[in-house]
Backbone as CSV, one residue per row, in Angstrom:
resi,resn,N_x,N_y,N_z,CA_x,CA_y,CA_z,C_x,C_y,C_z
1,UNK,-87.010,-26.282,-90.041,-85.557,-26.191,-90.105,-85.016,-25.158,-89.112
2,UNK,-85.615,-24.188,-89.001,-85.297,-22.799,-87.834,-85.140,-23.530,-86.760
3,UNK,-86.116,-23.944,-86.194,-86.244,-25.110,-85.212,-85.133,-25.604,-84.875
4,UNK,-84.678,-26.538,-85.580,-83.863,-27.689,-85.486,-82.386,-26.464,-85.145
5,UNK,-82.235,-25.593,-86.023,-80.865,-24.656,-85.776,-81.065,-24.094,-84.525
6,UNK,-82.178,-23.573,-84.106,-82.145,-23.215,-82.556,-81.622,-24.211,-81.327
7,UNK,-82.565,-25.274,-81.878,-82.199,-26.190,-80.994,-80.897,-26.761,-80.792
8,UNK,-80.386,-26.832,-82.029,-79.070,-27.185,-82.002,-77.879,-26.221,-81.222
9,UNK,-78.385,-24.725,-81.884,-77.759,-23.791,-81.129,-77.689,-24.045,-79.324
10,UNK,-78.929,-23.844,-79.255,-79.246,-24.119,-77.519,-78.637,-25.264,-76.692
11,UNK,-78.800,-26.400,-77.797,-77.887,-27.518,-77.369,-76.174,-27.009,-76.928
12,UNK,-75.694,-26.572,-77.712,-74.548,-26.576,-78.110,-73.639,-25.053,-76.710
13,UNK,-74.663,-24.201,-76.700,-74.462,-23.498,-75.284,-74.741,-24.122,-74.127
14,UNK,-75.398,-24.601,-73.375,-76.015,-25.772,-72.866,-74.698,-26.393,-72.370
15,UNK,-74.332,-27.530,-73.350,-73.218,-28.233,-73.628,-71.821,-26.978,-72.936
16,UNK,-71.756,-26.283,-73.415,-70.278,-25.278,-73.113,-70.767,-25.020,-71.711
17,UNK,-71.634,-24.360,-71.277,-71.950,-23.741,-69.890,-71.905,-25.124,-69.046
18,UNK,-72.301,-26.417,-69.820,-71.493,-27.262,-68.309,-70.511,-27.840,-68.384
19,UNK,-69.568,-27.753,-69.776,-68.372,-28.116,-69.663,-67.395,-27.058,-68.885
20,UNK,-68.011,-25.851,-68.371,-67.183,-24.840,-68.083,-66.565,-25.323,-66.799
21,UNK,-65.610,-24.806,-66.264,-64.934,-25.565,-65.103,-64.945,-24.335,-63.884
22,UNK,-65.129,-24.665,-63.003,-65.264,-23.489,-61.775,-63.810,-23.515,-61.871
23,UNK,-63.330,-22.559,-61.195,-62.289,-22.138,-60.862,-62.144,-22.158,-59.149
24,UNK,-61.245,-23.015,-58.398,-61.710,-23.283,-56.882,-61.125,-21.956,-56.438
25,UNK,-61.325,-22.061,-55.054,-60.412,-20.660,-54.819,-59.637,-20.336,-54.155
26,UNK,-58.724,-21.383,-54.256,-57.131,-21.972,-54.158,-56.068,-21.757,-55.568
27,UNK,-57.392,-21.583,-56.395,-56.677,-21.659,-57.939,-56.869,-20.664,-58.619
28,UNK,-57.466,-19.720,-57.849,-57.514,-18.160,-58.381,-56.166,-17.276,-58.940
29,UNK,-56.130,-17.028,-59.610,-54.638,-16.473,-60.077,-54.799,-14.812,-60.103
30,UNK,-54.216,-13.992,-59.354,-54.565,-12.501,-58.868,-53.346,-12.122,-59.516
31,UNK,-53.239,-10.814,-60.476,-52.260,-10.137,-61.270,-52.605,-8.615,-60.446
32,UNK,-51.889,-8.240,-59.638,-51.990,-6.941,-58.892,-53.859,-6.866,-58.252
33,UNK,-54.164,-7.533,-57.735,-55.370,-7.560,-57.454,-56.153,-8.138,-58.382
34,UNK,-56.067,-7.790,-59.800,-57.367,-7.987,-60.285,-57.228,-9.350,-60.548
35,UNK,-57.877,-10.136,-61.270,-58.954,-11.572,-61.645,-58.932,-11.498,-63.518
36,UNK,-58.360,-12.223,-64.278,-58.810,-11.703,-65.215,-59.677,-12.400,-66.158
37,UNK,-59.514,-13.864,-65.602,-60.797,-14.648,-66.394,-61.485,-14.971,-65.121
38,UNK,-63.096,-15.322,-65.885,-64.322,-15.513,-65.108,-63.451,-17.128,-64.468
39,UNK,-64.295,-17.087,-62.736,-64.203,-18.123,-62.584,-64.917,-19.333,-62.794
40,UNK,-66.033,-19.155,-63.220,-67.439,-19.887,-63.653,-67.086,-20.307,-65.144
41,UNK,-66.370,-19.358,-66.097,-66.969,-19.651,-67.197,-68.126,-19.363,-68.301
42,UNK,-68.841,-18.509,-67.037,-70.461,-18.359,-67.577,-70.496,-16.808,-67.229
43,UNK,-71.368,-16.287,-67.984,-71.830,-14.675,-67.313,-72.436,-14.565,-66.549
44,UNK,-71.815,-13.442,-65.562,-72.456,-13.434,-64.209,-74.014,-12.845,-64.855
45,UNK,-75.096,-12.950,-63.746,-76.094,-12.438,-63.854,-76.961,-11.358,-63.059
46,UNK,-76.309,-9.914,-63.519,-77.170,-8.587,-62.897,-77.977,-8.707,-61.688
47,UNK,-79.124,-9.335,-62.113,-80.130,-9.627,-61.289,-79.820,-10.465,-60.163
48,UNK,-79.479,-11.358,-60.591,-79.058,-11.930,-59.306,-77.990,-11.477,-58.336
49,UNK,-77.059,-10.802,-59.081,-76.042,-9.807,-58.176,-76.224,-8.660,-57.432
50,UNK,-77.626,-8.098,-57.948,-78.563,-6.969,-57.254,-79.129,-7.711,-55.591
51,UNK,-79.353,-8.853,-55.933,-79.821,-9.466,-55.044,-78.947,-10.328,-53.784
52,UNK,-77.631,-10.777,-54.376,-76.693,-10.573,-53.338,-76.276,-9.419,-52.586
53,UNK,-76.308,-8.828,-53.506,-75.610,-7.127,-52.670,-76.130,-7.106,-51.433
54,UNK,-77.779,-7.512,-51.305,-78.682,-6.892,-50.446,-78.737,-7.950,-49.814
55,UNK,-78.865,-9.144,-49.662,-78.777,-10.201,-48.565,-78.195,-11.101,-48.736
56,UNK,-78.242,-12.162,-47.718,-77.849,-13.227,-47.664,-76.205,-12.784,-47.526
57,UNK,-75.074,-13.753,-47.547,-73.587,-13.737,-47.619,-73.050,-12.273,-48.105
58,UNK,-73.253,-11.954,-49.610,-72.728,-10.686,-50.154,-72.651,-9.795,-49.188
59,UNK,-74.552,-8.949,-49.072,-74.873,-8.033,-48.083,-73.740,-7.030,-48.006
60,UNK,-73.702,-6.785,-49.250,-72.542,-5.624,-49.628,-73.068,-4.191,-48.976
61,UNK,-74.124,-4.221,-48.722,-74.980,-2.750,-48.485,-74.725,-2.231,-47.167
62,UNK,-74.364,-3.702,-46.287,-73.593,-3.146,-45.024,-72.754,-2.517,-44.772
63,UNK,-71.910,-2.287,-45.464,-70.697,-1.674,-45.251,-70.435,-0.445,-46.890
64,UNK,-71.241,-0.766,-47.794,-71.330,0.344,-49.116,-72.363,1.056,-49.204
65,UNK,-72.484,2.629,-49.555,-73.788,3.069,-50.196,-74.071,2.706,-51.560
66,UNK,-75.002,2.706,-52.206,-75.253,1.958,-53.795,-76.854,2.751,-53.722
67,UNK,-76.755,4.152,-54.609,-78.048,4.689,-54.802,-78.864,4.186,-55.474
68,UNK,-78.197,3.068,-56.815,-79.414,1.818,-57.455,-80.421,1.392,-55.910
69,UNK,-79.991,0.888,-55.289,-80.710,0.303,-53.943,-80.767,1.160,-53.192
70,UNK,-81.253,2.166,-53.296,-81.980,3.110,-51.748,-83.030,3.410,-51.283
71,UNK,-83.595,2.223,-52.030,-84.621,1.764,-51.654,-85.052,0.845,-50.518
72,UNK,-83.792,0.127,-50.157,-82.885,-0.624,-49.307,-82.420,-0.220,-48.193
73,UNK,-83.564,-0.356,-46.855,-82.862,0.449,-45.540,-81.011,-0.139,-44.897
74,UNK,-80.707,0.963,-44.137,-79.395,0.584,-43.742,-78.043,0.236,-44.872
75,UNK,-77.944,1.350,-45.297,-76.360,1.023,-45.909,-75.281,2.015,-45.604
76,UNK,-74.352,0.998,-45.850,-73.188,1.678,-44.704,-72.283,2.364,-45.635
77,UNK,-71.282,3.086,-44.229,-70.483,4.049,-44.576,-69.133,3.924,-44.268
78,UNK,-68.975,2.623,-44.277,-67.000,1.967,-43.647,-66.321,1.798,-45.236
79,UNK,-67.122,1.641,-46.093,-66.142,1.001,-47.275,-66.908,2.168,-48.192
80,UNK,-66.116,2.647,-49.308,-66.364,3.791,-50.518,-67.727,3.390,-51.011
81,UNK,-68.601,4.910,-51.281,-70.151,4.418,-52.402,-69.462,3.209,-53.963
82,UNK,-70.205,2.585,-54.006,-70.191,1.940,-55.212,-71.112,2.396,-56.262
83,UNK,-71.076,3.363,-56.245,-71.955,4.147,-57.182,-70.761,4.712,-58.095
84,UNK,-70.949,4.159,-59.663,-69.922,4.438,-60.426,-68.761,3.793,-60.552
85,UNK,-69.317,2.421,-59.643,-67.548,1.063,-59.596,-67.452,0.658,-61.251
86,UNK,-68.287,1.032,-61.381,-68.151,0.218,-63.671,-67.094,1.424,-63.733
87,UNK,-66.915,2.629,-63.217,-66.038,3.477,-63.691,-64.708,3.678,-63.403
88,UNK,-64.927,3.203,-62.424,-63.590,3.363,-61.442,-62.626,1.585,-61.301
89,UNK,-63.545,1.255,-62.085,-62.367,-0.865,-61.561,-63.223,-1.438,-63.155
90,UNK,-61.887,-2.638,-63.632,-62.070,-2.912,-64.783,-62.873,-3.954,-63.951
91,UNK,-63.576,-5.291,-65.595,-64.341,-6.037,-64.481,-63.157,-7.160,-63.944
92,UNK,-62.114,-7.227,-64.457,-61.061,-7.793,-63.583,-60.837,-7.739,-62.347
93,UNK,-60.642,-6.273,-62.040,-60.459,-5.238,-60.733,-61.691,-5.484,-60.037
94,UNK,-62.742,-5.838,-60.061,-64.007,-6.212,-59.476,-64.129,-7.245,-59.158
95,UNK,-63.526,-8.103,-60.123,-63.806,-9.775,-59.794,-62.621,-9.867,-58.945
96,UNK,-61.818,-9.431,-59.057,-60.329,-9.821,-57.527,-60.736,-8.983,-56.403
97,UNK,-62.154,-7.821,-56.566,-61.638,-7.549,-54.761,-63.144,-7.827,-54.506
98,UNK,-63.747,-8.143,-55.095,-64.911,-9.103,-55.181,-64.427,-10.730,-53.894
99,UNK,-63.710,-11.134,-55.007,-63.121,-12.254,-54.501,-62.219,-12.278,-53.461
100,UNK,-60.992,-11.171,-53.182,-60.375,-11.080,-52.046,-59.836,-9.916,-52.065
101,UNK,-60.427,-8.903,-51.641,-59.881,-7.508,-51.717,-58.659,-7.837,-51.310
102,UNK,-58.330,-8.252,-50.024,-57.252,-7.850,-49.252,-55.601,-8.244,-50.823
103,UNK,-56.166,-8.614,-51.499,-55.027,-9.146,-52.426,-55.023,-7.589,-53.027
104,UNK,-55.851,-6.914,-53.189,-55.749,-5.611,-54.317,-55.699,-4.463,-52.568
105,UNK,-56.135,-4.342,-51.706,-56.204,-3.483,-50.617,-55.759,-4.017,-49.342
106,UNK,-54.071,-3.942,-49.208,-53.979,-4.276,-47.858,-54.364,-3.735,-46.905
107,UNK,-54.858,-4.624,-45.794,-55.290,-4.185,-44.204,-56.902,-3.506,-44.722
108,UNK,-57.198,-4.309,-45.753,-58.835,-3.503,-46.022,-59.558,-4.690,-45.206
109,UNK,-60.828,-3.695,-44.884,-62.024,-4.542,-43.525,-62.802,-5.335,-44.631
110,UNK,-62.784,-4.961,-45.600,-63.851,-6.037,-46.459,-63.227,-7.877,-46.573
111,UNK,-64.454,-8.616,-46.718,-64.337,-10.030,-45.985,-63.395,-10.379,-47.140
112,UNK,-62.903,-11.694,-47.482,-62.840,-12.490,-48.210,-63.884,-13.364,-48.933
113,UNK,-64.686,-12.695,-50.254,-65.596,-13.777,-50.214,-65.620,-15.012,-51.214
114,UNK,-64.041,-14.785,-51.513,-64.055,-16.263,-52.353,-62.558,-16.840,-52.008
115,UNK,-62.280,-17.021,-50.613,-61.480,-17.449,-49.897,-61.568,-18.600,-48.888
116,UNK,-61.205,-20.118,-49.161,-60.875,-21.060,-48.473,-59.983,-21.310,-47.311
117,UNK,-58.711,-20.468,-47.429,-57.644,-20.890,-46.506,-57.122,-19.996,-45.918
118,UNK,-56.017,-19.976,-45.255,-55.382,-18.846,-44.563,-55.834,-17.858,-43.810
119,UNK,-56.790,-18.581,-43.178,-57.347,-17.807,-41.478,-56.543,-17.798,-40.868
120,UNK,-56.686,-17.347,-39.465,-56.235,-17.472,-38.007,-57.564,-17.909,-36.927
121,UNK,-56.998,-18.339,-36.353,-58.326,-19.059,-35.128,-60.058,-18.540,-36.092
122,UNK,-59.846,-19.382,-37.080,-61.607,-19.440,-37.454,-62.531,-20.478,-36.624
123,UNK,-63.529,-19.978,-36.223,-64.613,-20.589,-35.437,-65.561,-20.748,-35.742
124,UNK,-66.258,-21.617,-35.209,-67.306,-22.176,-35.606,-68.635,-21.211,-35.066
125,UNK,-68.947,-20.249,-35.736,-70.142,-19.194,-35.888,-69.990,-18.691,-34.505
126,UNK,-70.706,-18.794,-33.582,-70.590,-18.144,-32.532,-70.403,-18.562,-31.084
127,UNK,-70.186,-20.401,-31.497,-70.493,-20.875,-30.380,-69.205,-21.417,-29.525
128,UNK,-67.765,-20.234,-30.136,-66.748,-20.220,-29.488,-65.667,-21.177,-29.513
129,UNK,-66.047,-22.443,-30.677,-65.083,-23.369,-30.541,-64.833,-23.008,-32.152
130,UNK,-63.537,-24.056,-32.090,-63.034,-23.784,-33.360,-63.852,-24.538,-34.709
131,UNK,-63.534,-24.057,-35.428,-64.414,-24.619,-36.746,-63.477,-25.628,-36.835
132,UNK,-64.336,-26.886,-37.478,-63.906,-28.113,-38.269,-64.525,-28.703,-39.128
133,UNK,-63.090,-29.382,-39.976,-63.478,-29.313,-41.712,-63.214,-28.360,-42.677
134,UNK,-63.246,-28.417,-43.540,-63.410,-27.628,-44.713,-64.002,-26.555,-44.609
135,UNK,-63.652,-25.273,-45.314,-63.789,-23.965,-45.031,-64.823,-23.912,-46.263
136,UNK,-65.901,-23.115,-46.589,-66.441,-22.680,-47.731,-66.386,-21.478,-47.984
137,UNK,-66.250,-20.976,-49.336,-66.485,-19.617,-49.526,-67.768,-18.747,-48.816
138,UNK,-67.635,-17.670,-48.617,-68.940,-16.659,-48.690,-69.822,-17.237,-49.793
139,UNK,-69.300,-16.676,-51.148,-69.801,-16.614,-52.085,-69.375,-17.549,-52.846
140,UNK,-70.608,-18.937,-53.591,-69.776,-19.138,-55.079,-69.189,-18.697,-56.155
141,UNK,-68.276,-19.463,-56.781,-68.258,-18.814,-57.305,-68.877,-17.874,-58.706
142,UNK,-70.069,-18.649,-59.047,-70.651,-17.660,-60.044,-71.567,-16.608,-58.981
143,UNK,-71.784,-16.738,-57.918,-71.996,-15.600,-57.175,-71.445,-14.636,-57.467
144,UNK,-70.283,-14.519,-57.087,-69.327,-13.797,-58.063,-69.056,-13.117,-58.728
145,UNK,-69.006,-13.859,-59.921,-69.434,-13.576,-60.988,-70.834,-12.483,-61.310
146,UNK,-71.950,-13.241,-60.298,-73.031,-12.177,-60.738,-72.981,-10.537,-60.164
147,UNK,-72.422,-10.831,-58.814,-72.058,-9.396,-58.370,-71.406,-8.816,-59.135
148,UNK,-70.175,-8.914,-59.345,-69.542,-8.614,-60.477,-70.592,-8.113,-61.653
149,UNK,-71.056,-8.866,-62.460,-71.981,-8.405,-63.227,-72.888,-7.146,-62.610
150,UNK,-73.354,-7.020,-61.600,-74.702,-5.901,-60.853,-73.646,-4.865,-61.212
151,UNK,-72.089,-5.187,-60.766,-71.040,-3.958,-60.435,-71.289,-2.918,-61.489
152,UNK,-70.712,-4.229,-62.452,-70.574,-3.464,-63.905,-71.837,-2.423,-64.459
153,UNK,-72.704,-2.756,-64.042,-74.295,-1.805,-64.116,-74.369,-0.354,-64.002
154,UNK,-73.111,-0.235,-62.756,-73.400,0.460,-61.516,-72.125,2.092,-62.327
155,UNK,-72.470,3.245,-63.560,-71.679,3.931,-63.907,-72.546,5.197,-63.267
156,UNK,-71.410,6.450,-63.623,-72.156,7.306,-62.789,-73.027,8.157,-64.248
């Protein structure tokens, strides 16, 4: 009988985590910067947000110090330590400049990473012509989400 209630349980999360609906990111709704529901639906995941920070798209470490990772050669000094962001930004405030600082920090150098539209002459990587088609985010969005989650980790 335990069984069967687990299973059912498991079913039944399962079931919710894929009825959850992304949130595109055209349809992001920003209240003074911050974000206040998940765009996924789902909880971001730590681990995997540890692991954006440090490569691939995120590669937050370029431009932040984060003493969790200093273990991690090369991190930069253009944007504030994130050491202690659980203290300083709700996870709202994380998930909007996560997603598009420039909405919470005007004229800030950090990218857009859950931004589709409203470039100027975007190009196609390096090879000087203009991009065509559809724009993709940096980051998905439960990417996102998981950074977000690493953030929240991160008190002093």
């Amino acid at each position: 009988m335990k069984n069967l209630v687990t299973g059912a349980a498991l079913a039944a999360l399962l079931a919710t985590a894929a009825a959850a609906e992304i949130v595109a990111p055209t349809q992001v709704t920003y209240e003074d910067g911050a974000v206040a529901t998940s765009l996924t639906g789902v909880a971001g995941d730590a681990m995997s947000g540890e692991k954006i920070m440090n490569k691939g798209a995120g590669n937050c470490i370029a431009c932040h110090q984060v003493s969790a990772l200093d273990h991690l050669p090369f991190h930069g000094e253009i944007g504030p330590t994130l050491d202690g962001a659980a203290d300083r930004w709700t996870e709202a405030e994380l998930r909007g400049i996560v997603s598009n600082a420039k909405v919470m920090f005007e004229g800030t150098m950090m990218p857009s990473f859950y931004k589709t539209e409203g470039y100027t002459r975007l190009g196609n990587a390096y090879s000087g012509k203009a991009h065509e088609g559809d724009v993709a985010p940096l980051l998905t969005a439960q990417e996102v989400e998981d950074v977000v989650a690493y953030l929240l980790t991160l008190k002093e």
